[in-house]
N, C-alpha and C positions, 0 to 999 in steps of 0.2 A: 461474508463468509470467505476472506482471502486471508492477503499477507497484513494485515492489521493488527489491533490489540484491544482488548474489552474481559469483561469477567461476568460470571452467573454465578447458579448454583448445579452443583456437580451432584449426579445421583449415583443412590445406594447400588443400581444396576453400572454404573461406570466399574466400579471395582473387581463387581461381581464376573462381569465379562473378559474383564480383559485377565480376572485370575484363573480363566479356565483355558485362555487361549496360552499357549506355549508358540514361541518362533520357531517354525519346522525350518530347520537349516537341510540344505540340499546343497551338494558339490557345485561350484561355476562351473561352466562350460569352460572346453578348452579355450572359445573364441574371446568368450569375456574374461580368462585371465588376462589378455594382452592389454599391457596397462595405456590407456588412451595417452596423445601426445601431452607433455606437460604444459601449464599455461604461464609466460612468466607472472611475478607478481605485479598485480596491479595497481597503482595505489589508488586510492577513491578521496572524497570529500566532501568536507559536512558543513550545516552552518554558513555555506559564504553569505557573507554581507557587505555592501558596498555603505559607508557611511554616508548620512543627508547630506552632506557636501561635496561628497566625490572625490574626498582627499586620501581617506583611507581602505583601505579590503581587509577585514579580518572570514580566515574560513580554518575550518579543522581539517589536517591534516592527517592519513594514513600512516604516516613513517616520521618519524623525529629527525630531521632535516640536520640537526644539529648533530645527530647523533649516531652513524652509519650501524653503529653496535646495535642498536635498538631498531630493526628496518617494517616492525608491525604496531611500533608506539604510536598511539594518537598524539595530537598535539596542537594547540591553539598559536596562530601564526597573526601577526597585522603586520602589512608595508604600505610606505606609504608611496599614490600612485605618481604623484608628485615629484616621487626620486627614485626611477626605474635600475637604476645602478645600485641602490642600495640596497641587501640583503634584507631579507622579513626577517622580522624580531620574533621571539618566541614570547607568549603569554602564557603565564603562571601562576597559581599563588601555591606552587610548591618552590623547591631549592633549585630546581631548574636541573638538576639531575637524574631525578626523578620523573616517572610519568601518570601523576593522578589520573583519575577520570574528568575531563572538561569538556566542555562542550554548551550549546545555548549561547552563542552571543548576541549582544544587543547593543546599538548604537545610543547614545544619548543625541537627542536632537541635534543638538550640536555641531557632533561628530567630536567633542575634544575625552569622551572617555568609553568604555568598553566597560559591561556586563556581562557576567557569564557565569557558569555552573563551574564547580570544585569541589572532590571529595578530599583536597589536600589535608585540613584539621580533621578526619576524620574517615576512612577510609569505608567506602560504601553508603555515607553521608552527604550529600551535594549541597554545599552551601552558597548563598549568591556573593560574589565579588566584583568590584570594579576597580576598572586599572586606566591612567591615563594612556590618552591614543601612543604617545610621541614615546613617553618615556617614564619608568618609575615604577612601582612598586604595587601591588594588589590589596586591595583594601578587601576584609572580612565586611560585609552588612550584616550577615541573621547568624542564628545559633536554632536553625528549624531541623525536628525529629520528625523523620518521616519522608516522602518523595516530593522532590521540588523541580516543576518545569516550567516552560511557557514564560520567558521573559520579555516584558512590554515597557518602556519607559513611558513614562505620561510624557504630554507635548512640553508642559512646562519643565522639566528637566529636574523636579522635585521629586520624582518619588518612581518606582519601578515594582511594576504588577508581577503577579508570581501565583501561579495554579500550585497548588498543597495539598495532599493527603496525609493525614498525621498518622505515622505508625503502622502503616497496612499490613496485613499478615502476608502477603505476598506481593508480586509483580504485579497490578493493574493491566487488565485488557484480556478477552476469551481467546486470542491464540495465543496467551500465557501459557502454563502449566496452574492446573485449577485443582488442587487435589480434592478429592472429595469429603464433602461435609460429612460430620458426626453432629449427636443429638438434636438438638433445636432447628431444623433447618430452616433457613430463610431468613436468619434475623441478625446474621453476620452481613452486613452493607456496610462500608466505606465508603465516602464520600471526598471528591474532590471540590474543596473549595476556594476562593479567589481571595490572596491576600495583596497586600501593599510592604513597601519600604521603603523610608526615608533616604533619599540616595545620598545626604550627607551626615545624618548621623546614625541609620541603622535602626528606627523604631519600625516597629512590625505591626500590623492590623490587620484581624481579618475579617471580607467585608459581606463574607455569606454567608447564608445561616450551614446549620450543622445536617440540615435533611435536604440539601441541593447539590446536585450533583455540575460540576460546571466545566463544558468540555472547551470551548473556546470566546477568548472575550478582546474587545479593540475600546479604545483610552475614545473621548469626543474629544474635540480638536481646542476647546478650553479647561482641557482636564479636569473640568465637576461631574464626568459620569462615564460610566464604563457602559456598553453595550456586550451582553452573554446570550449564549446558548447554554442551555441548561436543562437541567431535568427531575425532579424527586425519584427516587430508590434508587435499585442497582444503577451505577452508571453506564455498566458493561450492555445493559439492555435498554436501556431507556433512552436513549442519542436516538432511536428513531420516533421517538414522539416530544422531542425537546420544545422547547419554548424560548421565544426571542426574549431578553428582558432588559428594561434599563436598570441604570442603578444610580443612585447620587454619592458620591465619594465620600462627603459631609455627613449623613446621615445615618447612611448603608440601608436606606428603605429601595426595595426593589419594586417595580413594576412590570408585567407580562404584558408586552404590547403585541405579541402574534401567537397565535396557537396556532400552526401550520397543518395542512394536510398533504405533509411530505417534508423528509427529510431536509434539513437546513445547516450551511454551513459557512465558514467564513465572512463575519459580520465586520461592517468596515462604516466607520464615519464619514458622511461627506464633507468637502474642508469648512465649508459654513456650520455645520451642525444639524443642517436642517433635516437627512436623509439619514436610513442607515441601509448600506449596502447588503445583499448578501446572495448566495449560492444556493438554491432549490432545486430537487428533481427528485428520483427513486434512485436512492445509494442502497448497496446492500451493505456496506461492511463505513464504520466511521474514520475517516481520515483520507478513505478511496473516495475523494469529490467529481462530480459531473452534476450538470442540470442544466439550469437555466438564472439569469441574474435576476433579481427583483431587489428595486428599492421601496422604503415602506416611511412614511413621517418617523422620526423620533418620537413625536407623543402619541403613536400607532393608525391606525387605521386601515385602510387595505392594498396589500401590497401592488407591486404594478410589476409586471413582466416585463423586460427592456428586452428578453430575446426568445420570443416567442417561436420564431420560425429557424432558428438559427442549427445547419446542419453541422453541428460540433456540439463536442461539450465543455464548456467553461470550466474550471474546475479552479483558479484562486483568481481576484482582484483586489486590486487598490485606487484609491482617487487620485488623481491629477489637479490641482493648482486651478485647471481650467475648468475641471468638474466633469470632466470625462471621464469615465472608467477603464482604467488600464485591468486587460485581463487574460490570462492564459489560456488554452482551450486544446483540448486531442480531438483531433482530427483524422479517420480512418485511417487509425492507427499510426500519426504522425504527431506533432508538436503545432501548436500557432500561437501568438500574440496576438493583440488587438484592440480595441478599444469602442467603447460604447459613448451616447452620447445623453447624458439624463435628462434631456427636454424633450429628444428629436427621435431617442431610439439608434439613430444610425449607427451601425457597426462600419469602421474601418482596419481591414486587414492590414498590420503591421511586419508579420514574417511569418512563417509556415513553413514546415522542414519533415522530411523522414527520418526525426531522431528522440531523444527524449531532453528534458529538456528541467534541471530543479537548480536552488540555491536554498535556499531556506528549510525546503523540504522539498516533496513530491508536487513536480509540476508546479514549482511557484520559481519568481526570480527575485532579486534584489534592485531596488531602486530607487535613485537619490531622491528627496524631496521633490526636487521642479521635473523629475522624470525625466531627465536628458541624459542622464547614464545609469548602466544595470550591468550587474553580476550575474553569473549563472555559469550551473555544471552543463557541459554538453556533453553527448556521446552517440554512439549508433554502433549498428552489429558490427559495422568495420573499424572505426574510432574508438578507441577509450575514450574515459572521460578524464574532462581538462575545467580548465574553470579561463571565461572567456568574460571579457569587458569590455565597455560600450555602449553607443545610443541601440537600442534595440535594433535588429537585424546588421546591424553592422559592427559586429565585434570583432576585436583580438585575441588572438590565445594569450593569456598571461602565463599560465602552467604550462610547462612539457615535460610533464615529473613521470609519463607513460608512454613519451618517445619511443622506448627498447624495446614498449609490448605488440607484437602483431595476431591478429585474428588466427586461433586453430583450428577455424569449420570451415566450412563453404560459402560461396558467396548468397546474397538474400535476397530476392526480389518481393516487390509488394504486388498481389492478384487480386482482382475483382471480376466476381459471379454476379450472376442472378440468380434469386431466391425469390422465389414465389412475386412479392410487388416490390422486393429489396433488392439492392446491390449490395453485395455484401465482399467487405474487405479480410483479406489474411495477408499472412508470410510464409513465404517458402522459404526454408536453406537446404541449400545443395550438400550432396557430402566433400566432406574437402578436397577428393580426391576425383571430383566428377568428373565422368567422360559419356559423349552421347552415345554411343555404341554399347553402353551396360544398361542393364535394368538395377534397380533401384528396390529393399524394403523404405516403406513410409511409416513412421509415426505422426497421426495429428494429438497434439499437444493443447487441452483445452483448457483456457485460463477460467479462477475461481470469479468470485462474485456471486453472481453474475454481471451485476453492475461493475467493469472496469474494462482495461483493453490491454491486447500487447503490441507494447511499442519496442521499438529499436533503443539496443541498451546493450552493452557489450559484455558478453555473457564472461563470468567466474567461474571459482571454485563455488559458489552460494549454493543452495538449498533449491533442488531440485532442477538443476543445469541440463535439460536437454539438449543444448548445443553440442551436450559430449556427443550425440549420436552420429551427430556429423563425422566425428572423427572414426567412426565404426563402419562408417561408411551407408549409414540411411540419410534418406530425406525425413527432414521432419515440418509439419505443417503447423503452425498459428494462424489460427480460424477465428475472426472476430467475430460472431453470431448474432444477432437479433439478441435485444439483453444486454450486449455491449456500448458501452462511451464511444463515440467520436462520429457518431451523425446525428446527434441531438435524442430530445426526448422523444418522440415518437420512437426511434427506433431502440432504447434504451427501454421504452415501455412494451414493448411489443411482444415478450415472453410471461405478461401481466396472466394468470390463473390459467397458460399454457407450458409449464415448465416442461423441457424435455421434448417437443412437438416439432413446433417453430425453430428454436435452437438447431434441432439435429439435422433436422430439412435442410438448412446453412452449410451445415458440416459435411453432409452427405453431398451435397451441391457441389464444393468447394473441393470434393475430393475427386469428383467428376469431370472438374475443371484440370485439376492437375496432372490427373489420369489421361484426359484429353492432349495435354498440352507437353509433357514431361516423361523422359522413359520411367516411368514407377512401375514395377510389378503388382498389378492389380491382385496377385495371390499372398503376397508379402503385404497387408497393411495392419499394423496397431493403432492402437490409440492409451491415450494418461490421461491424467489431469488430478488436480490436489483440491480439494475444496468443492467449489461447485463444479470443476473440472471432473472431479473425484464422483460426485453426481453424476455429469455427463457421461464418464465413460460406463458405472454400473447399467443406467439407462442404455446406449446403446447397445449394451450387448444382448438385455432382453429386446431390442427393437431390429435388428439386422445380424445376419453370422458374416460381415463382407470383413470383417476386423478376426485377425487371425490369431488376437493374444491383445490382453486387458492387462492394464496397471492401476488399479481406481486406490488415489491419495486422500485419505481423508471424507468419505464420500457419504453418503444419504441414500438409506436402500429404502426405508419406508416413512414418510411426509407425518401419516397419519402418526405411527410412534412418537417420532423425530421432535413433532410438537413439545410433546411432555419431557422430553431428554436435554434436549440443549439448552443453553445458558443464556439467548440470544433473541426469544422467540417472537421480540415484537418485530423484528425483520419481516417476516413471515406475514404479516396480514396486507401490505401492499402489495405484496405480492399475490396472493390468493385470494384475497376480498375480504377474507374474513376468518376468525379464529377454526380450528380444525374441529372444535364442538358445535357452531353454529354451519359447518361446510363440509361434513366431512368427506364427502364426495369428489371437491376440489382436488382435495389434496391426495386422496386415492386413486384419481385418475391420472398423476404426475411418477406413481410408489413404483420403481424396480422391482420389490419384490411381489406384486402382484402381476407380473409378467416373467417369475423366473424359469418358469418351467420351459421356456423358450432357448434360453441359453444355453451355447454350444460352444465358447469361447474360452480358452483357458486364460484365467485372471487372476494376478496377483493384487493383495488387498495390504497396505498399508495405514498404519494409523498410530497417534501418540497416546499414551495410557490416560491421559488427564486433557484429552481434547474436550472441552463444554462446545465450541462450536459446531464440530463434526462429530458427537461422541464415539466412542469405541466399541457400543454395543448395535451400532449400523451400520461396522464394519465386520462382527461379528456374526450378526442376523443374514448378512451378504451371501459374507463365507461359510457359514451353516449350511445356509439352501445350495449353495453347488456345492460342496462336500456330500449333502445326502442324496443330489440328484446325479453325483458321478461325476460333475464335471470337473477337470484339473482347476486346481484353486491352492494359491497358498496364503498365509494369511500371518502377517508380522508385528506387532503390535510392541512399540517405541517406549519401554519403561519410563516412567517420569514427564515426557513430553507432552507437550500442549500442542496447538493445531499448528502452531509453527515449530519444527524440528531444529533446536536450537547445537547439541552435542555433534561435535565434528562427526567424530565415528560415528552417528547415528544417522547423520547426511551422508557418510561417505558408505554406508552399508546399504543404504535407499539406494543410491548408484549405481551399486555394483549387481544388487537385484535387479533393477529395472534392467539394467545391460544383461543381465545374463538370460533373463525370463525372455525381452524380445529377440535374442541372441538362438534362442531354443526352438522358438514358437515362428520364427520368419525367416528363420534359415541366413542368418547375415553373413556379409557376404557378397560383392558384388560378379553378378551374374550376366553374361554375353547374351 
């Protein structure tokens, strides 16, 4: 229930609610017209990869390099490392004027050619191409209808894997925009399935049936089988009961070698064939990974836990030459590498840092075949991100493309409390302009999931940037809570059919700590949060009035409805034990709204019209009960958006509310 992507089915009540709810606009304060300091442009970056031989880096690029006119064009870049003097090339298969959509690259074993996505013959099309490393021209492979991601070369350099859904009525994933169904419901399902492609002459096959849905899959190390994750029906819902499965290339007959009791991700071959790796624990949202590693036989059997005890959370690997498992991990609220050892178990720490830490995607890196050198974005609250090379922990910066930008808030330390048998990790930021001689309003800031953590990341213009407040002059707090990634599963399970309990103990804790330790205005404090954030804050406000003004994004007022509404719902039973018909108790002892009569907080409610994860009528239901119980409440609902607020001005209106509501309600402002 975060920053992800999946689909359900949207109900006849989503429309109904949110057609009755009108955006009540009310004047900004005078303090929140002052427009906060501006932030230069940042540029960012996608896709790095370091080719199996170390010769090449292809990564996507923010700003067309080539092109100073064009300064928010994306762009597909390779140079080679080999000749540091020589300019990056730009990758194409348009006129080189232009700027299609690209993106996905993929190395061929080799490293002597490059894979990647192109809507060039087709705009809003993505077709696969390959281009040699050095020099020359982009070769077309498919003529596929419909959305095309997930590029895999097989080891042997014949053929390059590709996830398809042919034709989908929309965007794939539930904090899309999900509009809601007419007549028949439930019988609109789309399917992602796993195809191939001849990487020399462009034949296409595809190798899964039409009722599988298949969210992630790795080549075996003699390319006759693919190892998936996968699932029958929606795919939006059903990643939390996936199933591990082989496949033979030859045949396309599939076999279920684990039916898990728990979420599972990132499957990886060992170099012999003998294993297959992968990433287990309680995720709430798919593609936000933590757990634990378990390797399992290829021709199945029962898995084995390599890190049982381990206080972090793993969240991607790949194997090593030697058989070791090289793997990523967040660590209260920090970054780590590392590696494991498949006979012996032993983990050895390879780097650890206060920052965040991706190249491929979130929280993964790039790395040569024999694992002696690796790619990856870094960044932290005070760093932009750069993309850095190297044996692991000992990189260079290759990028300085964010030289010119410097931090606009305050500076950030990392705190640790006690919480009942927990230490529990946050972040502070200071207001930019801090001095010890003022008091202080605070925002704590509670991230979604709850399965996930905040890490050090250098905050934008993005979708829901509290770091503005710095510049407003609050402190704002990231509270990593029981629930949260980066001290293993135990403490990731630990808000297990206690939602909203345990959690807020942390929070409340944490604010203790701060209060303690920091001039904060203990009369000045809010609190947000978007998602299960958005949860959090509804919840504390029936649980404590020490919060002087609510912002709940996207949030969950009552378990027991919530079941039947969102698009999502097998989420929902690791977490509570069991469906809300067989428990309904569970889930009513977790409900906001059966504590509202409590509330004394003035809360703004936010939400997008076509959210299936958060739907719109549990932000309605919210603002209902304090509308008729008197309490200040306003209540804004995001035409067309999904649970992620995708429309500039519809981010940039969330902004300006959230500033003006804590603006009103905490008297901002610093104070002698």
């Amino acid at each position: 229930m975060s920053e992800v992507k999946r689909f359900a089915t949207a109900l006849f009540i989503l429309a109904l609610a949110t057609s009755l709810v009108q955006a009540q606009q009310r004047p900004a304060t005078k303090e929140s017209q002052k427009p906060t300091q501006p932030q230069a442009a940042v540029h960012g970056f996608r896709d790095v990869s370091i080719s199996p031989d170390g010769r090449y880096l292809a990564w996507l690029g923010s700003r067309a390099q080539n092109d100073p006119s064009k300064p928010h064009a994306q762009a597909l870049y390779v140079t080679d490392l080999h000749s540091p003097t020589k300019s990056p090339r730009r990758v194409t298969a348009g006129d080189g004027k232009t700027y299609p959509a690209e993106h996905s690259v993929a190395w061929s074993p080799d490293g002597s050619q490059l894979a990647f996505l192109s809507d060039a013959a087709k705009k809003g099309q993505l077709q696969i191409y390959i281009v040699p490393a050095v020099s020359g021209s982009a070769r077309k492979l498919t003529d596929l209808h419909g959305a095309v991601n997930d590029l895999h070369w097989s080891p042997d350099g014949k053929q390059i894997g590709y996830l398809f859904i042919e034709n989908p009525p929309r965007v794939a994933g539930p904090t899309a925009a999900v509009p809601p169904e007419t007549g028949v419901i439930g019988k609109k399902v789309f399917e992602q399935r796993l195809g191939i492609v001849d990487a020399s002459g462009g034949h296409t096959r595809t190798l899964t049936p039409a009722d599988l849905y298949v969210y992630e899959y790795a080549w075996s190390p003699d390319s006759s089988r693919i190892a998936a994750i996968a699932a029958h029906g929606s795919g939006d819902n059903n990643w939390y009961i996936a199933q591990l499965y082989t496949l033979a290339v030859a045949s396309a007959q599939m076999k279920s070698i684990l039916k898990p009791a728990m979420q599972i991700a990132v499957p990886c071959w060992s170099p012999d064939g003998r294993d297959i790796a992968f990433i287990g624990g309680l995720m709430s949202d798919e593609g936000v990974i933590g757990g634990d590693i378990f390797t399992i036989a290829a021709a199945g059997g029962t898995p084995r836990n390599l890190t049982p005890d381990i206080k972090a959370s793993p969240c991607w690997l790949t194997w090593q030459p030697s058989g070791r498992i090289l793997f990523t991990e967040q660590i209260e609220g920090g970054s780590g590498i590392a590696t494991v050892d498949r006979a012996t178990a032993e983990v050895t720490s390879l780097w650890t840092g206060g920052e965040s830490i991706a190249a491929e995607g979130r929280n993964r890196i790039s790395v040569t075949h024999d694992g002696k050198l690796s790619a990856l974005v870094r960044q932290s609250f005070h760093q932009p991100p750069e993309i850095w090379t190297g044996p692991v922990g000992a990189w260079q910066a290759f990028s300085h493309e964010n030289a010119h930008v410097s931090p606009r808030w305050g500076k950030v330390e990392s705190l640790h409390w006690k919480s009942d048998e927990f230490t529990v990790q946050g972040w502070l930021m200071y207001p930019v302009d801090f001095r010890e001689d003022r008091r202080y309003p605070l925002v704590v800031a509670v991230h979604g999931g709850p399965a996930s953590q905040v890490q050090p990341s250098f905050p934008s213009s993005r979708f829901f940037d509290v770091s503005q407040f710095s510049q407003k002059g609050y402190c704002v707090f990231f509270p990593n809570p029981r629930g949260s990634y980066g001290q293993g599963e135990k403490f990731t399970r630990a808000n297990v059919k206690d939602f909203g309990y345990g959690d807020l103990r942390d929070i409340l804790s944490g604010v203790d700590e701060v209060l303690k330790k920091h001039p904060v205005d203990e009369n000045r404090l809010g609190i947000t949060g978007w998602s299960y954030g958005g949860y959090m804050t509804m919840w504390a406000v029936t649980q404590t009035n020490r919060f002087r003004a609510a912002v709940a994004g996207a949030g969950v007022a009552n378990w027991q409805s919530y079941y039947g509404q969102n698009g999502i719902d097998q989420w929902l039973i690791p977490y509570f034990g069991a469906s809300v018909y067989d428990d309904p108790a569970v889930y009513a002892r977790s409900s906001p709204i059966n504590f509202i009569k409590r509330v004394k907080t003035p809360t703004l409610i936010l939400v997008g019209e076509y959210d299936v994860e958060c739907p719109a009528p549990q932000s309605y239901e919210f603002w209902h009960a304090l509308k008729t119980l008197g309490v200040p409440a306003e209540f804004v609902v995001y035409p067309k958006e999904g649970h992620g607020i995708g429309k500039p001005e519809h981010q940039r209106d969330i902004m300006k509310r959230m500033l003006a509501w804590f603006d009103k309600y905490l008297e901002a402002g610093n104070k002698p």
